[in-house]
C-alpha positions as CSV (number, residue, x, y, z in Angstrom):
1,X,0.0,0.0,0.0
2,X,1.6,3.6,-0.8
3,X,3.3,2.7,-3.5
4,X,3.6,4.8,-6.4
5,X,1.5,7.6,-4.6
6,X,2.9,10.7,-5.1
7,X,3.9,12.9,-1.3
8,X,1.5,15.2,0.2
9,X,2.4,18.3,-0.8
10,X,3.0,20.6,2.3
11,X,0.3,23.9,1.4
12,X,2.5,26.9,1.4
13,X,1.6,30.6,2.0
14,X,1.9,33.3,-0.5
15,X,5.4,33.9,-2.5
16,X,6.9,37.1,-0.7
17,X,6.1,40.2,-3.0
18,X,9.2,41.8,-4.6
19,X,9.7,45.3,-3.2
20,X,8.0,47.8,-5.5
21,X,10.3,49.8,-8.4
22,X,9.6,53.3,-8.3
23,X,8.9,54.8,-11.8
24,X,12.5,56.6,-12.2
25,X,14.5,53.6,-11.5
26,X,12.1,51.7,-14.3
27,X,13.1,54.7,-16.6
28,X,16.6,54.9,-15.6
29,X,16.5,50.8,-16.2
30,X,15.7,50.8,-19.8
31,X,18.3,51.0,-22.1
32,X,16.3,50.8,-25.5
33,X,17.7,55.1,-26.0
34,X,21.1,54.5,-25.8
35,X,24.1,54.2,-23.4
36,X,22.3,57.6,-21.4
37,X,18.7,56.2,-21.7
38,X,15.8,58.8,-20.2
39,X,18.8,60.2,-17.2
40,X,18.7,63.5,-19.5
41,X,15.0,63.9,-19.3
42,X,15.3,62.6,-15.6
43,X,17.8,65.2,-15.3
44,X,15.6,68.0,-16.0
45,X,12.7,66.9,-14.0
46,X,15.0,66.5,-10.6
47,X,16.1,69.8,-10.5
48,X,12.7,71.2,-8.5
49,X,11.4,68.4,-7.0
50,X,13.3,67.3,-3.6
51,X,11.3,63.6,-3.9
52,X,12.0,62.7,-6.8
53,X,15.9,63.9,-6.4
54,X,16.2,61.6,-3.7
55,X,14.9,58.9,-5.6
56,X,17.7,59.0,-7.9
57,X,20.1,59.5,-5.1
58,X,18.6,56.2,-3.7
59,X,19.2,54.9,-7.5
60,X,23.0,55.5,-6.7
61,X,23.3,52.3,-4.9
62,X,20.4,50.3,-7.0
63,X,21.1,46.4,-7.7
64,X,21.4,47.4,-11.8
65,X,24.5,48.9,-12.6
66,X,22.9,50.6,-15.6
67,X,20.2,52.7,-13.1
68,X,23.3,53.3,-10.8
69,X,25.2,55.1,-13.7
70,X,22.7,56.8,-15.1
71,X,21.5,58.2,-11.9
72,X,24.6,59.0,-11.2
73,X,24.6,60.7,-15.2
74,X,21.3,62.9,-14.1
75,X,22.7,63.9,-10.5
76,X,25.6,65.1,-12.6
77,X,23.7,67.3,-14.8
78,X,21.4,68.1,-12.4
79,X,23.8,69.9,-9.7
80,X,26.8,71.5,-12.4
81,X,24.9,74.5,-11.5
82,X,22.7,74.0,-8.9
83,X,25.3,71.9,-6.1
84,X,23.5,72.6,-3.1
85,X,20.6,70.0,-4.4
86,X,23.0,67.5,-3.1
87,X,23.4,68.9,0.8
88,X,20.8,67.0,2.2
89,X,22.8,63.7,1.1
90,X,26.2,63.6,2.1
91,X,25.4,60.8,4.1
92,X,23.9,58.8,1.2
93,X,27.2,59.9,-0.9
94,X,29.5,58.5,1.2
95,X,27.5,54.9,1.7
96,X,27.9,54.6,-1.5
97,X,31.4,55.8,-2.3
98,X,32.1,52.8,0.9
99,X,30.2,50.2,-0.7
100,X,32.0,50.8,-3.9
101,X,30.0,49.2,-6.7
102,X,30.6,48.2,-10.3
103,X,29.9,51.3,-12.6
104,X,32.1,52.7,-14.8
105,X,29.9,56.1,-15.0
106,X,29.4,55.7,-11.2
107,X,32.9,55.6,-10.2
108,X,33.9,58.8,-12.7
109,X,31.0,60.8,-11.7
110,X,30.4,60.0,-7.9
111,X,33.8,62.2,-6.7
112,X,32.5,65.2,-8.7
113,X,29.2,65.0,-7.2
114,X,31.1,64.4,-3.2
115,X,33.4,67.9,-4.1
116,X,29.9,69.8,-4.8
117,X,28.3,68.7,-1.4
118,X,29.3,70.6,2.4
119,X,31.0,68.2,4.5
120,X,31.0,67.5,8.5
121,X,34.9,67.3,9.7
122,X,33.6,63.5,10.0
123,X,32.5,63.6,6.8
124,X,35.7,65.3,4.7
125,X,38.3,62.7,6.8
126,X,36.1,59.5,5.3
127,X,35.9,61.6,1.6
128,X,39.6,61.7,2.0
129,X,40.7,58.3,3.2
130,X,38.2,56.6,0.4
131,X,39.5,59.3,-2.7
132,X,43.3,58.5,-1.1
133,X,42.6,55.2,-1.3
134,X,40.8,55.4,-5.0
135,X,43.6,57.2,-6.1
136,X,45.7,53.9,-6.2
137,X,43.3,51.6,-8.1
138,X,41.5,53.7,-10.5
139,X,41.4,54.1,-14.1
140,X,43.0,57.3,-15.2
141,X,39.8,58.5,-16.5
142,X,38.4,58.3,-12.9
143,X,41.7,59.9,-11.5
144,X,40.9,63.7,-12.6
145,X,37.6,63.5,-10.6
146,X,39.2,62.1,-7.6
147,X,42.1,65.0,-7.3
148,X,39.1,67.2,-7.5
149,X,37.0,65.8,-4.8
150,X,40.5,65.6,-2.4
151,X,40.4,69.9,-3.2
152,X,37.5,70.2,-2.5
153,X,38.3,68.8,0.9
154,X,41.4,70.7,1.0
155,X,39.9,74.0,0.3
156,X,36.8,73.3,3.0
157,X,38.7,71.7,5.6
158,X,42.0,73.4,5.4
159,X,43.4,70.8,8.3
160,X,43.2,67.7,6.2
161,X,45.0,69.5,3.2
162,X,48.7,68.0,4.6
163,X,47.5,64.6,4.0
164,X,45.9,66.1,0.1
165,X,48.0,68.6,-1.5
166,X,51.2,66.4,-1.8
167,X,49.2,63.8,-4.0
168,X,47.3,66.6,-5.8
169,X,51.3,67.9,-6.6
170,X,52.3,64.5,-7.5
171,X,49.7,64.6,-10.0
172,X,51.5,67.7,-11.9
173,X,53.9,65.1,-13.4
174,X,51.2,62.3,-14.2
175,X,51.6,60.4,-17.3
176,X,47.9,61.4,-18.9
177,X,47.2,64.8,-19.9
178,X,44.0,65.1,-18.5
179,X,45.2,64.6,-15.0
180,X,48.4,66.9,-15.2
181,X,45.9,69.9,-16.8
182,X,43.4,69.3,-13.4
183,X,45.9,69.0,-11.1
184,X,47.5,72.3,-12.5
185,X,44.0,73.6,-12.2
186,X,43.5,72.5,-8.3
187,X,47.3,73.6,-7.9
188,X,46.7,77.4,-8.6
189,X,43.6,77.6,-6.2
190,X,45.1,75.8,-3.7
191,X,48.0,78.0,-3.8
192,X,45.7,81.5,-4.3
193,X,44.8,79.9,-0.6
194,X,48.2,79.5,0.5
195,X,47.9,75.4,1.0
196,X,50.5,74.7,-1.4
197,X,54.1,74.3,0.7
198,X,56.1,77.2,-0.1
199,X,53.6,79.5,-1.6
């Protein structure tokens, strides 16, 4: 008796629901427009609506590396001119500059967007240690970014520029052109604020 009867199956509650996608990550997921997708139009829509800013800033450290460089692409665009949209999220900046995530548009962008926000002392000694520590494993298109994010810090927090300056001066004699013409950039207003030795 029992044989060839299939087990009781066990009843079994409902599946768990996925957590919902908010609209602007489903935009900034869909990549049938191109390497950039909708983070231009997502750009322009940020700029006056605190929400839906911080829904991109949340997009920053989203499980698709395409939403995370694109919304890092719009909060570019979104802050060239306007930087103090970004003040309310240091916090979130730094989380994800710790976490450090693929992304190549992430990893260029997310020091430009850190030397636009204002910085707790707390705050500009973990931006330093983590663009410090960047410094030695990134691509040289990242590396620009990064010497401007450490004068940023530099210029803010004039007590942490020992530890920056001499690696921004380094960077005068760096191999790419790119990097020697920022660093040569970040030199002169480092030294109009008398933080370069010997100015």
């Amino acid at each position: 008796r029992g044989a060839g009867r299939h087990p009781r199956r066990v009843p079994r509650g409902p599946l768990p629901l996925a957590p919902p996608v908010h609209p602007l990550h489903l935009r900034l997921a869909d990549s049938t427009r191109g390497p950039i997708g909708a983070a231009r139009d997502v750009a322009a829509e940020i700029g006056h609506d605190p929400d839906a800013f911080a829904v991109v800033v949340d997009g920053l450290a989203h499980p698709e590396e395409e939403v995370r460089n694109r919304s890092a692409w719009a909060l570019d665009v979104a802050t060239r001119s306007y930087p103090r949209r970004l003040a309310p999220h240091a916090d979130a900046l730094l989380a994800v500059a710790e976490a450090d995530r693929n992304g190549g548009m992430l990893r260029r962008l997310l020091p430009s967007l850190l030397s636009r926000v204002p910085l707790t002392p707390t705050q500009a000694r973990h931006v330093t240690d983590w663009a410090l520590g960047m410094l030695d494993r990134s691509r040289v298109a990242d590396q620009a970014n990064l010497l401007s994010a450490l004068a940023a810090v530099a210029l803010a927090h004039p007590d942490l520029a020992p530890d920056i300056v001499p690696r921004i001066h380094v960077a005068l004699d760096h191999p790419a052109p790119s990097v020697r013409a920022r660093a040569r950039r970040l030199c002169a207003r480092l030294d109009r604020r008398g933080l370069l030795p010997d100015s």
